[in-house]
C-alpha positions as CSV (number, residue, x, y, z in Angstrom):
1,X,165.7,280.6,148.9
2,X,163.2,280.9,146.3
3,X,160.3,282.2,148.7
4,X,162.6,284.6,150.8
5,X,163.4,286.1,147.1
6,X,159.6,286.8,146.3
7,X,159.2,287.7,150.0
8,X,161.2,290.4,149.4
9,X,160.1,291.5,146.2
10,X,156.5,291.5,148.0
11,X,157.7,294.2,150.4
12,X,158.0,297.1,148.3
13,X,154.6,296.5,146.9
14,X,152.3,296.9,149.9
15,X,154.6,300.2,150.8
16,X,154.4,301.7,147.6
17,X,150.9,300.6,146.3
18,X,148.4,304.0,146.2
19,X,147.8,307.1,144.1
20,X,150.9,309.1,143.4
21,X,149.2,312.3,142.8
22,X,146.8,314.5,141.9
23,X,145.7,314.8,138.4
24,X,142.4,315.9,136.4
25,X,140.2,313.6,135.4
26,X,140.2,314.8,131.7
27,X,144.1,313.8,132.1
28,X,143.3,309.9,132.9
29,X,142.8,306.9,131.3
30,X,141.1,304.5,134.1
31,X,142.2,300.9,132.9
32,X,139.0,298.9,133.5
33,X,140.0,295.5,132.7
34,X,143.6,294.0,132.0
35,X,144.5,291.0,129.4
36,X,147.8,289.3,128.8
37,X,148.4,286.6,126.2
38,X,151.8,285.1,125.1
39,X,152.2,284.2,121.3
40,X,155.0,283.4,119.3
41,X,157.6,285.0,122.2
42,X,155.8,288.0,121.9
43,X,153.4,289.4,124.8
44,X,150.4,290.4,123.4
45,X,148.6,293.0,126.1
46,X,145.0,294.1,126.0
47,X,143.2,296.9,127.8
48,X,139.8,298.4,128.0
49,X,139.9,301.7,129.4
50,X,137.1,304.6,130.6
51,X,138.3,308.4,129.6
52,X,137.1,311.2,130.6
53,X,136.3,314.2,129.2
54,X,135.0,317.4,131.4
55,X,133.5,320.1,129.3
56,X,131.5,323.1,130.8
57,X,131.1,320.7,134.0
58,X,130.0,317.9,132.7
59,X,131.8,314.9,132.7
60,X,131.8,312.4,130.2
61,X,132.7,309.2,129.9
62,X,134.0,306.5,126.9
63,X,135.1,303.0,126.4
64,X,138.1,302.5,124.1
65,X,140.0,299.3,123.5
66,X,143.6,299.1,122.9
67,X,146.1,296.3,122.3
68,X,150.2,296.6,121.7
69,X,152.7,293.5,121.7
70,X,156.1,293.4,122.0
71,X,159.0,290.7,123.0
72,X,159.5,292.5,126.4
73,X,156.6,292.8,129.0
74,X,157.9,296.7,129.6
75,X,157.9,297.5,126.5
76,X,154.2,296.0,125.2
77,X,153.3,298.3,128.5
78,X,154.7,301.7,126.9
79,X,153.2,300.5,123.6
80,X,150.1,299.8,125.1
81,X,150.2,303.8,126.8
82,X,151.4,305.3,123.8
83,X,148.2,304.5,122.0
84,X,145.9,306.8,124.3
85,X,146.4,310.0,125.1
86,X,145.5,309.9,128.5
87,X,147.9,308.9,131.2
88,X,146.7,305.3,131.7
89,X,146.4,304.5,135.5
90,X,146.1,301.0,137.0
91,X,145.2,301.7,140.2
92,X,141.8,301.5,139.9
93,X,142.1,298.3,137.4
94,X,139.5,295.4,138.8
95,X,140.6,292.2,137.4
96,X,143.6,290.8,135.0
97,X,142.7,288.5,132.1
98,X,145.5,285.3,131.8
99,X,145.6,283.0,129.0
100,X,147.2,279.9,129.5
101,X,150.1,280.6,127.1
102,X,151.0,283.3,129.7
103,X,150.4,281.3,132.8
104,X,152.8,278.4,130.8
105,X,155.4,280.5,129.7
106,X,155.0,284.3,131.4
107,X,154.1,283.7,135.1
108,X,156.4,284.5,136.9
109,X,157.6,287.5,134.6
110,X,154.0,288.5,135.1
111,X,154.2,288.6,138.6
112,X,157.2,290.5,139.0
113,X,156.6,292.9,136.5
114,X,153.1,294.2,138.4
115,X,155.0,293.7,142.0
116,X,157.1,296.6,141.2
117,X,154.5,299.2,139.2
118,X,154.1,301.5,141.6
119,X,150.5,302.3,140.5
120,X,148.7,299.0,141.3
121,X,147.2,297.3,144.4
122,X,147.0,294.3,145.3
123,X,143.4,293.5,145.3
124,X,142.6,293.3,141.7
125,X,141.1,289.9,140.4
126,X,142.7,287.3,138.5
127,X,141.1,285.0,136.0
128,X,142.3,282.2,133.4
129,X,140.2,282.7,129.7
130,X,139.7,279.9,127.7
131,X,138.4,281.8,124.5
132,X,139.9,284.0,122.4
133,X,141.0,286.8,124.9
134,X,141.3,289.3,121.8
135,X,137.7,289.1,121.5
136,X,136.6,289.8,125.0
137,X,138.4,293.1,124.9
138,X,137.1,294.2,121.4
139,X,133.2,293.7,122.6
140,X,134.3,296.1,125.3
141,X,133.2,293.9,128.1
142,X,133.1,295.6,131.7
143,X,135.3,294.0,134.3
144,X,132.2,294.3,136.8
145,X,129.8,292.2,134.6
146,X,133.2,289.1,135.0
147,X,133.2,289.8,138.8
148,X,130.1,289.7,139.3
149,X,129.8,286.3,138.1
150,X,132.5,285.1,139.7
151,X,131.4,286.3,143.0
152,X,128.1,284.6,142.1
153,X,128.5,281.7,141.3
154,X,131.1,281.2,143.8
155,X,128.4,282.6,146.7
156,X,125.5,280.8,145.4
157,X,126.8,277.6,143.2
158,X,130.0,276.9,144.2
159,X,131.1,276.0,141.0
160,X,134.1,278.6,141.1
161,X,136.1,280.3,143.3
162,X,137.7,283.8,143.4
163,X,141.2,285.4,144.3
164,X,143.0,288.2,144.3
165,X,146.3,289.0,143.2
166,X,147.4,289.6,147.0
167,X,146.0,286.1,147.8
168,X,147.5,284.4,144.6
169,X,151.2,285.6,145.8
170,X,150.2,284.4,149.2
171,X,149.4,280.7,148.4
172,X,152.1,280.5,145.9
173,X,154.7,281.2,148.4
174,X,153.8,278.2,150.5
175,X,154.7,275.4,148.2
176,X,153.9,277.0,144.5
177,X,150.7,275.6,144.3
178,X,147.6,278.2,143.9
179,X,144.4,278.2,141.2
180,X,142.4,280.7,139.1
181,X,138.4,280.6,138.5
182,X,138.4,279.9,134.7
183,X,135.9,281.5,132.5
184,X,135.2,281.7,128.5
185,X,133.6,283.6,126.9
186,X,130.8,283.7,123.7
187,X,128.3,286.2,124.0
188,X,129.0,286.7,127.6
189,X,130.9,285.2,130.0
190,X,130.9,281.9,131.4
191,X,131.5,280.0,134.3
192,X,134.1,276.9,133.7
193,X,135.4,276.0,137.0
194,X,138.9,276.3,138.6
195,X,142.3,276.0,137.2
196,X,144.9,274.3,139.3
197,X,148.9,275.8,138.7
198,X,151.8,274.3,140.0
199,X,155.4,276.2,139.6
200,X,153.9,278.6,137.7
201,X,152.2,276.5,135.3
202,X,148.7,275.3,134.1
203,X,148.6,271.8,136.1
204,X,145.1,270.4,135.4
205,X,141.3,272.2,135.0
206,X,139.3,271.4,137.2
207,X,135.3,271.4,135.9
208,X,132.0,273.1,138.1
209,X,131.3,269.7,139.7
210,X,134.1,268.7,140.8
211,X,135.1,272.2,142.0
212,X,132.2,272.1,144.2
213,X,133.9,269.5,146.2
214,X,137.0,271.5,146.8
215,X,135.1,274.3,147.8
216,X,133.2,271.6,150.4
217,X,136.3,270.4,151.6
218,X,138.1,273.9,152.1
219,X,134.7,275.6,154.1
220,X,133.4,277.7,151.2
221,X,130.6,276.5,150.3
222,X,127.4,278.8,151.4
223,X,125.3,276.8,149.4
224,X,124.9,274.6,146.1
225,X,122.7,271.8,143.7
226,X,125.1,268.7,144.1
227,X,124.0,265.5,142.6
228,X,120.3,266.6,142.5
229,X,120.9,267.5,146.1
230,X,119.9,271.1,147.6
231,X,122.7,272.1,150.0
232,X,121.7,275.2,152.0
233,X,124.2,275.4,154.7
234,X,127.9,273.5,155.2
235,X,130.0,273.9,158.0
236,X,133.3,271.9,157.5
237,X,136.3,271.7,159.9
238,X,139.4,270.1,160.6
239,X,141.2,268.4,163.2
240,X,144.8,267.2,163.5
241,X,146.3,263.7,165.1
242,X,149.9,263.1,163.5
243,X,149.5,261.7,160.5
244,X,145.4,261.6,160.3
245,X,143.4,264.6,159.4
246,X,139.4,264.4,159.6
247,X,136.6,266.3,158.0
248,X,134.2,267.4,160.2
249,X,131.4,268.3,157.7
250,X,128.0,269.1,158.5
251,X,125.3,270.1,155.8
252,X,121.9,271.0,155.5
253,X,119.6,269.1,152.7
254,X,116.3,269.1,151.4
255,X,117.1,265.2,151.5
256,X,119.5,262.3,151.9
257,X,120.3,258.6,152.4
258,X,122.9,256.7,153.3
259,X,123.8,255.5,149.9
260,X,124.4,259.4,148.9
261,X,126.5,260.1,151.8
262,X,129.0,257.2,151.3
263,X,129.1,258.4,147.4
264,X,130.0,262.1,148.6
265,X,132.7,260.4,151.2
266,X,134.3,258.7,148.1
267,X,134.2,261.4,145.8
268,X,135.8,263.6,148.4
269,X,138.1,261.2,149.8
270,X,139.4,260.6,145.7
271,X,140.1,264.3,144.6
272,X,142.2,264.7,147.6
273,X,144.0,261.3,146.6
274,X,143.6,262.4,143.1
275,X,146.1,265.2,143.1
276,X,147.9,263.9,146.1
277,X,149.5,261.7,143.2
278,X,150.5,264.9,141.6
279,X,152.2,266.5,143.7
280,X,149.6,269.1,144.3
281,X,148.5,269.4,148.1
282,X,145.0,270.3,147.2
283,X,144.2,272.0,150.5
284,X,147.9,272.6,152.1
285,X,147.9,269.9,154.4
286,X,151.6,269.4,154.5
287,X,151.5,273.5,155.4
288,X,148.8,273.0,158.0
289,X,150.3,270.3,160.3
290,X,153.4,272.1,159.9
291,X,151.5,275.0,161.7
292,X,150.2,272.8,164.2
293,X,153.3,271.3,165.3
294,X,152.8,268.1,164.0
295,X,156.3,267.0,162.7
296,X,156.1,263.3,162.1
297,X,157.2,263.4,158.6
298,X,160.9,264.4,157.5
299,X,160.3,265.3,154.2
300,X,157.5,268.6,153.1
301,X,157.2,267.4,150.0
302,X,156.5,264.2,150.6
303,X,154.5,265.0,153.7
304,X,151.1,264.9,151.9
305,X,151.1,261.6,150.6
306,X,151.5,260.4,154.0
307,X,148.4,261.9,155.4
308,X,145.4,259.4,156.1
309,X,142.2,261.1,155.4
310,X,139.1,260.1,157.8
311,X,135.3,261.8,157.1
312,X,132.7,262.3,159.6
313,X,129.5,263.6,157.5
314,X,126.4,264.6,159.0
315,X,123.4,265.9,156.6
316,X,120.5,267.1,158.5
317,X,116.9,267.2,156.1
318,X,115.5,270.7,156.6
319,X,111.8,271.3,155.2
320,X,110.6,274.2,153.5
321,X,114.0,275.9,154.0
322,X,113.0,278.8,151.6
323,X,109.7,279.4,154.1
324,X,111.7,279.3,156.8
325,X,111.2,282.7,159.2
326,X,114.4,285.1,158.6
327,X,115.6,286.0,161.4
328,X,115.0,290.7,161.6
């Protein structure tokens, strides 16, 4: 019941999502980056937005920072417009700032208030902040400076992963599980790892290291340092047998032994189990043999516990990777 009710409050949004019309670009206040915090039953919004202002055919643009609160999410919104006098527009709004306040308490508000504004698409970032979220807005910080080292770090380290408000809803709706990167900031931003939620709330964080294993075990690794260990490449796959599932995962190293390959099968093999125990189906297992037909287990959500795990690593030692001819 409860995902055919957010499946149908997903429909409207992907029909209604787009610009609505036409209007100058003196006229608009382009939101830049979003932040939500929930204090004291109040939500406490935060936006930095980019004006512009078109004199004699020049355009110009400026940063301004904004902040309203209120006990209702609708209202901190109209609070939050009132302050500029630009019509504020989210379409073109890159990423949305969560503390964990209003993951813990807010979520699902959160959700379904942006699944029926008519002016925002799907593919905006979310994030989890750690630091003082008030801070971030009032150094102005660009969204694009955040995604960019999420996308970085994620492409090159593996020590974080992105997603997107359209993929969020998507792997909530399969059991409630889902994660965020996590970040926090200082003087700039920072990389802390991954932050698991379950029902709409903050389950555990999960640190760099550690989130490089997920990102081994789910195929989204293109490479990383692990364990003093240069990984260039990793190809990993899955294969079914009723109640077995085995990794199929191939690296490329600038060197190995046995002794570091049965470490990385333990450590792999334990943050599976790890939140197994939990409740929290790490990489939707359950979901997957449900999608391959395998239906030896009665119960979903019990189905993961059940699963025996099996790893078939291979690590191939690759010289002078970085001298390597590219292919033209």
């Amino acid at each position: 019941m409860t995902k055919m009710k957010y499946l149908i409050l997903l429909f409207p949004f992907f029909i209604l999502t787009g610009c609505t019309s036409y209007t100058e670009l003196n006229e608009l206040g382009i939101v830049n980056l979003l932040g939500i915090d929930y204090q004291n039953e109040e939500y406490h919004l935060y936006m930095n937005i980019v004006e512009g202002n078109q004199e004699d055919g020049i355009l110009e643009k400026e940063e301004f920072f904004y902040e309203a609160k209120a006990k209702d999410l609708q209202q901190a919104f109209q609070k939050l417009y009132l302050k500029s006098n630009k019509k504020i527009y989210l379409s073109h709004m890159d990423s949305l700032l969560l503390t964990e306040n209003a993951i813990n308490f807010r979520l699902k508000d959160i959700l379904i208030y942006l699944l029926n504004q008519r002016d925002t698409r799907n593919n905006f970032q979310l994030v989890q902040i750690q630091s003082d979220i008030k801070n971030v807005f009032q150094k102005k910080m660009e969204s694009k400076d955040l995604i960019d080292l999420i996308k970085t770090n994620e492409q090159y380290m593996g020590t974080t992963k992105s997603i997107t408000f359209e993929e969020f809803l998507e792997e909530i709706l399969i059991d409630q599980n889902t994660f965020l990167p996590l970040v926090s900031y200082k003087k700039e931003f920072e990389i802390e790892g991954m932050t698991l939620i379950k029902n709409f709330k903050v389950l555990d964080y999960v640190s760099p290291n550690d989130t490089i294993l997920i990102n081994l075990l789910k195929n989204q690794i293109h490479q990383t340092i692990y364990q003093d260990i240069m990984i260039y490449k990793n190809q990993t796959n899955l294969t079914y047998k009723k109640d077995q599932v085995t990794f199929h995962i191939q690296m490329e190293v600038n060197n190995y032994n046995q002794e570091l390959k049965n470490e990385l099968e333990k450590r792999l093999k334990k943050i599976i189990l790890q939140y197994q125990e939990k409740e929290y189906d790490l990489l939707k297992l359950s979901y997957r043999m449900k999608q391959n037909h395998l239906f030896s287990f009665q119960n979903h959500s019990t189905l993961s516990k059940d699963i025996q795990l099996k790893f078939e690593i291979q690590m191939k030692t690759v010289d002078n990777y970085l001298e390597r001819k590219l292919p033209i």
